[in-house]
KOLSE-236430 format. One record per residue (C-alpha): x, y, z; residue in one letter. Coordinates in pm, 1 decimal. Layout:
BEGIN
X, Y, Z, A;
...
//
This chain:
BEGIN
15284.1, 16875.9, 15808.4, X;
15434.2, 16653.6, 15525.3, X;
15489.5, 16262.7, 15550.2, X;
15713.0, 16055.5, 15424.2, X;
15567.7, 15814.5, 15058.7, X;
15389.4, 15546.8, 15178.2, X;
15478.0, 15342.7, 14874.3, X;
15814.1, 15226.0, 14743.9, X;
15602.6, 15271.6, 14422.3, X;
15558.0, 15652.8, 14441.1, X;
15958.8, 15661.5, 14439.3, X;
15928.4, 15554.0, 14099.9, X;
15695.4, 15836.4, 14079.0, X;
15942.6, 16064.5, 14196.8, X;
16225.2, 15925.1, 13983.0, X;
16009.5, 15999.4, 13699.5, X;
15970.8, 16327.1, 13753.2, X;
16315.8, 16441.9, 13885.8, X;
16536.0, 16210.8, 13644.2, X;
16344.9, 16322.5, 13325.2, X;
16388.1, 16658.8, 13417.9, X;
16760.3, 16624.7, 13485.3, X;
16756.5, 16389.0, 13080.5, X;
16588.7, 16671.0, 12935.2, X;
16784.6, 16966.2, 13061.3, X;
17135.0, 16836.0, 12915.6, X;
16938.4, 16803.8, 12555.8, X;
16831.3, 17170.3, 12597.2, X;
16977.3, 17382.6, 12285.6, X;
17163.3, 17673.7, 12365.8, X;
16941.1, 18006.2, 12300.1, X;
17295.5, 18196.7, 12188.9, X;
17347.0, 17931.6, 11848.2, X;
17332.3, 18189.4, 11541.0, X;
17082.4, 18160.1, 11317.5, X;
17073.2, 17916.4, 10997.8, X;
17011.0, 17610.8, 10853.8, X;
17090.3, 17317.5, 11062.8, X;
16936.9, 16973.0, 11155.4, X;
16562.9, 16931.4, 11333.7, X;
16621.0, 16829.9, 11649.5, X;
16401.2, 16676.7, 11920.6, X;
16568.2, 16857.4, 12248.4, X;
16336.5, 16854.8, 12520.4, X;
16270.1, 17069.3, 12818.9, X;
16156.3, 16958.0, 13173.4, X;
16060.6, 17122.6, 13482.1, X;
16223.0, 17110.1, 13821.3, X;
16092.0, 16920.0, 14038.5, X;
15913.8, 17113.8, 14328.3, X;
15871.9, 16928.4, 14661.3, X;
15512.1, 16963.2, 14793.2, X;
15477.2, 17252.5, 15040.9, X;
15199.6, 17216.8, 15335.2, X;
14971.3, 17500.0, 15365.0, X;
15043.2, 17719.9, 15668.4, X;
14876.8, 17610.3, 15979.1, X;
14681.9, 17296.5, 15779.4, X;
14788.6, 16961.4, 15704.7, X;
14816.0, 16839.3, 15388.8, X;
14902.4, 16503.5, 15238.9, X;
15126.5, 16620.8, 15050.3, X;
15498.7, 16437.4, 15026.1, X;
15885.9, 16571.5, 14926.6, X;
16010.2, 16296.3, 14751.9, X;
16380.7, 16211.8, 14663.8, X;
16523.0, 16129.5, 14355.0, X;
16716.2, 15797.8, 14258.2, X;
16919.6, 15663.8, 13969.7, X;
16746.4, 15748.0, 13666.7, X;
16811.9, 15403.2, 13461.6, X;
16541.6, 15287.6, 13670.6, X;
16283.2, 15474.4, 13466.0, X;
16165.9, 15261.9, 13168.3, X;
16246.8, 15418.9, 12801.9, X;
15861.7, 15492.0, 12715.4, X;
15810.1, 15719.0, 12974.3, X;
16116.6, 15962.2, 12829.3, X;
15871.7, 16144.9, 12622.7, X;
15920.6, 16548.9, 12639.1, X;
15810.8, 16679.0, 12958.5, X;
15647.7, 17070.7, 12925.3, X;
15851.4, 17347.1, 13037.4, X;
15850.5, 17486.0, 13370.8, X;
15527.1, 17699.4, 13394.3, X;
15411.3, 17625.8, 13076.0, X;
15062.1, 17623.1, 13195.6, X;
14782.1, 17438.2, 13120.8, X;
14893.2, 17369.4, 12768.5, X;
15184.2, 17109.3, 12923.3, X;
14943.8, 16940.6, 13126.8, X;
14853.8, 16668.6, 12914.9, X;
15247.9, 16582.8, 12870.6, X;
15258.3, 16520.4, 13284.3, X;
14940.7, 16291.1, 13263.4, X;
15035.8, 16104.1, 13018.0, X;
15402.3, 16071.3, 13171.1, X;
15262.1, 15965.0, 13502.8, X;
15048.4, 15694.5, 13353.9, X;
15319.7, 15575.7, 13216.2, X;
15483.2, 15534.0, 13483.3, X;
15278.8, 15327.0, 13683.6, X;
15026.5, 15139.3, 13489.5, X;
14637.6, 15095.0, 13533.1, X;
14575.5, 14870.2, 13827.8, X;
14228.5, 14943.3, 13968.3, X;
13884.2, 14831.2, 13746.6, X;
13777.6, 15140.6, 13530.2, X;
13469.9, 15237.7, 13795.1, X;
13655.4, 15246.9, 14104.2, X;
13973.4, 15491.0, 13947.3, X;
13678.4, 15727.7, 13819.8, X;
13511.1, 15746.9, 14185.7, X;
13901.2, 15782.3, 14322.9, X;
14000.4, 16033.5, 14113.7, X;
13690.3, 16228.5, 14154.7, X;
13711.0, 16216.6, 14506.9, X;
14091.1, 16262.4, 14538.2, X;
14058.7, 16596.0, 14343.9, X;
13787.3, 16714.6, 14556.3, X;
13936.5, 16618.3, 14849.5, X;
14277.1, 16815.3, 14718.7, X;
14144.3, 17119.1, 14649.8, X;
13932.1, 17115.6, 14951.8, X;
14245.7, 17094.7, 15162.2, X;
14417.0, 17384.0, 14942.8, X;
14191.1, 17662.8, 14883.5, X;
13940.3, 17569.9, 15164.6, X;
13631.3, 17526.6, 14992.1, X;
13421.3, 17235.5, 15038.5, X;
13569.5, 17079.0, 15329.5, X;
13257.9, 17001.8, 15504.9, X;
13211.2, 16709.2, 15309.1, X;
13488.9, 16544.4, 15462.0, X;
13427.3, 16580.1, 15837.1, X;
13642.9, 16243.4, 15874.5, X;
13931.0, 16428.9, 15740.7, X;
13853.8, 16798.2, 15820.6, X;
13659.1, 16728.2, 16152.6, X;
13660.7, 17107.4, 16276.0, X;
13516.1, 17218.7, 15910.4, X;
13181.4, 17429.5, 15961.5, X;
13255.2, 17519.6, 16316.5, X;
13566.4, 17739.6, 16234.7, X;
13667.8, 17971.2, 15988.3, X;
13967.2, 17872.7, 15721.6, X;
14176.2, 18086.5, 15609.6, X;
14279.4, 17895.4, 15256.4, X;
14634.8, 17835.9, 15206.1, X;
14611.2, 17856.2, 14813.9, X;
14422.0, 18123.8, 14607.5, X;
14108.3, 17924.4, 14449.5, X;
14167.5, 18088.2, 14114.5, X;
14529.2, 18007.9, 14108.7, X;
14472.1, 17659.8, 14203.7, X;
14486.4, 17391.9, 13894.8, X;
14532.7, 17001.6, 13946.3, X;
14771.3, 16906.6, 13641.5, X;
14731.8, 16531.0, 13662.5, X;
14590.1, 16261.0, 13859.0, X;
14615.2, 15894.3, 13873.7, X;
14445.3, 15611.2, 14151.6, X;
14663.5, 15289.5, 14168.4, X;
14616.7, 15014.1, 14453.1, X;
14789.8, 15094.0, 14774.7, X;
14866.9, 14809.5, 14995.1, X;
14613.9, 14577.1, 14965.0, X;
14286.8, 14501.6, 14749.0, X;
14132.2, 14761.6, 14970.7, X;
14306.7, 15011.0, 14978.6, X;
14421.0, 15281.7, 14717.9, X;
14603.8, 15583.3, 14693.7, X;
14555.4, 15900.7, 14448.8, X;
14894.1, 16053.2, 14327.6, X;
14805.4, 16415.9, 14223.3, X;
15038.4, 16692.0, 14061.6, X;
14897.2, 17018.6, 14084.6, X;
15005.7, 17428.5, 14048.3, X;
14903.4, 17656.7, 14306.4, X;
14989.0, 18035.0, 14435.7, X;
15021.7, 18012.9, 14824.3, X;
14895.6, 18282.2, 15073.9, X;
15278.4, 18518.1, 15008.0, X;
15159.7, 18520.0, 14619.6, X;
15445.8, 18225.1, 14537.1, X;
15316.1, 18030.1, 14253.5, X;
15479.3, 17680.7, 14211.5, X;
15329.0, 17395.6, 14024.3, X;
15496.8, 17043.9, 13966.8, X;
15357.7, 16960.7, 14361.2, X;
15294.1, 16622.6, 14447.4, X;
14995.1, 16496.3, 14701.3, X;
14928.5, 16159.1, 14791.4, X;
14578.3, 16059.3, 14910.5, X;
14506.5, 15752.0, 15065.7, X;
14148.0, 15553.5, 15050.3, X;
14030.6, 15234.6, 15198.2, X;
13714.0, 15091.1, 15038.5, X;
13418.8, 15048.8, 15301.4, X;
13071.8, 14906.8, 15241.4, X;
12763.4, 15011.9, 15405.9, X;
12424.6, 14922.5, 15364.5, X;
12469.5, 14724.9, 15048.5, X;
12686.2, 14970.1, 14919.5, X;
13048.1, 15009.6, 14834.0, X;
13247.3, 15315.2, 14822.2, X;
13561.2, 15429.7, 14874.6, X;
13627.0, 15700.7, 15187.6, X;
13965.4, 15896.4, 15218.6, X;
14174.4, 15773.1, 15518.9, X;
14247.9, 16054.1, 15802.9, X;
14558.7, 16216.6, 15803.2, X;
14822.7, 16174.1, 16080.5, X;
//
C-alpha cells in the first residue's frame, strides 16, 4: 500500500529528481552526429523517474511522488545525474544530488543512527530478512513465513538522507534504492520514506521507526 509524502519538503525531493531528469534529457547529444572534431561539451543524462512500487501482499513506505515546475530547484543541485541503470558507479551522483537538495538539519549522531536504521529497516521490508527486529513495524515477523518481494542480491540502496520531519522529534529517512521484484522487473530510482519519532527510555535516547498505516 503506498501513501501519499508526508512533507511538502519531499516534493522538492521529487522535483529534484523528475525536473533534472527532464533538464538533462533535452542536453542529450544525438548518437547519429558523424564523427569529427567539434567542441567538448558537458550534455548530461538523467534517469526517469520511477514511482515506488509496494511489494505484493506487504506494505511498504514507499511514496509516488509528482513532479512540479522545475525553476523551483536551486542551480547547484543541476549537476549531471547518472544514466538510467548505470549501476552502482552513478550512485554517488544521486547522493550527492539529494543532499543538495535538502540540506543537513539533524546533529551529526542522530542522522548516523537514522540512516543506519532507515536502511535496515528498508531492506527488511524488501527482501524480508531481518524483520524481527522490528516487531513494532512487522508485528507478525517470526510467527509467519515471508515470501520477500525483492531478490536480496538484486537489492541495492543508492542513497539515503535523515532530515527533521515535523517537529524536533520527529524525523524522516528519504531513501532511493534499485531492486528486482518477485516477476524478475528490475527498476531502481525508487523512493521510500521512513518516519521516526525519538523516544527515551531508561536514561536513554533513541530513535524507533513509526508504524505504518
Amino acid at each position: 500500500m503506498t501513501t501519499l509524502p508526508r512533507s511538502p519538503r519531499l516534493l522538492l525531493l521529487s522535483t529534484l529528481v523528475l525536473a533534472v531528469a527532464g533538464v538533462a534529457l533535452l542536453s542529450v547529444p544525438d548518437d547519429r552526429v558523424q564523427a569529427g572534431p567539434a567542441p567538448a561539451t558537458h550534455a548530461t543524462s538523467a534517469p526517469s523517474p520511477a514511482a515506488t512500487v509496494s511489494p505484493a501482499g506487504q506494505q511498504t513506505a514507499g511514496a509516488a511522488l509528482s513532479a512540479t515546475s522545475a525553476a523551483a530547484i536551486p542551480s547547484a543541485v543541476t549537476s549531471a545525474l547518472p544514466p538510467h541503470g548505470e549501476g552502482v558507479a552513478g550512485d554517488p551522483a544521486i547522493q550527492r544530488n539529494l543532499e543538495a537538495a535538502w540540506p543537513a538539519d539533524l546533529p551529526a549522531s542522530d542522522e548516523r543512527e537514522l540512516l543506519i536504521a532507515g536502511r535496515a529497516l528498508l531492506r527488511a521490508d524488501a527482501t524480508g530478512i531481518g524483520r524481527a527486529t522490528w516487531p513494532q513495524v512487522f508485528p507478525d515477523a517470526g510467527r509467519q513465513a515471508v515470501a520477500p518481494a525483492f531478490a536480496t542480491a538484486r537489492f541495492r540502496i543508492q542513497a539515503a538522507i535523515a532530515r527533521r520531519d515535523t517537529g524536533p522529534d520527529t524525523a524522516v529517512v528519504h531513501l532511493v534504492w534499485a531492486g528486482m521484484d518477485r516477476g524478475g522487473t528490475f527498476t531502481d530510482l525508487r523512493i521510500t520514506d521512513l518516519l521516526f519519532t525519538r523516544t527515551t527510555e531508561k536514561g536513554k535516547t533513541t530513535w524507533t521507526p513509526l508504524p505504518r498505516i
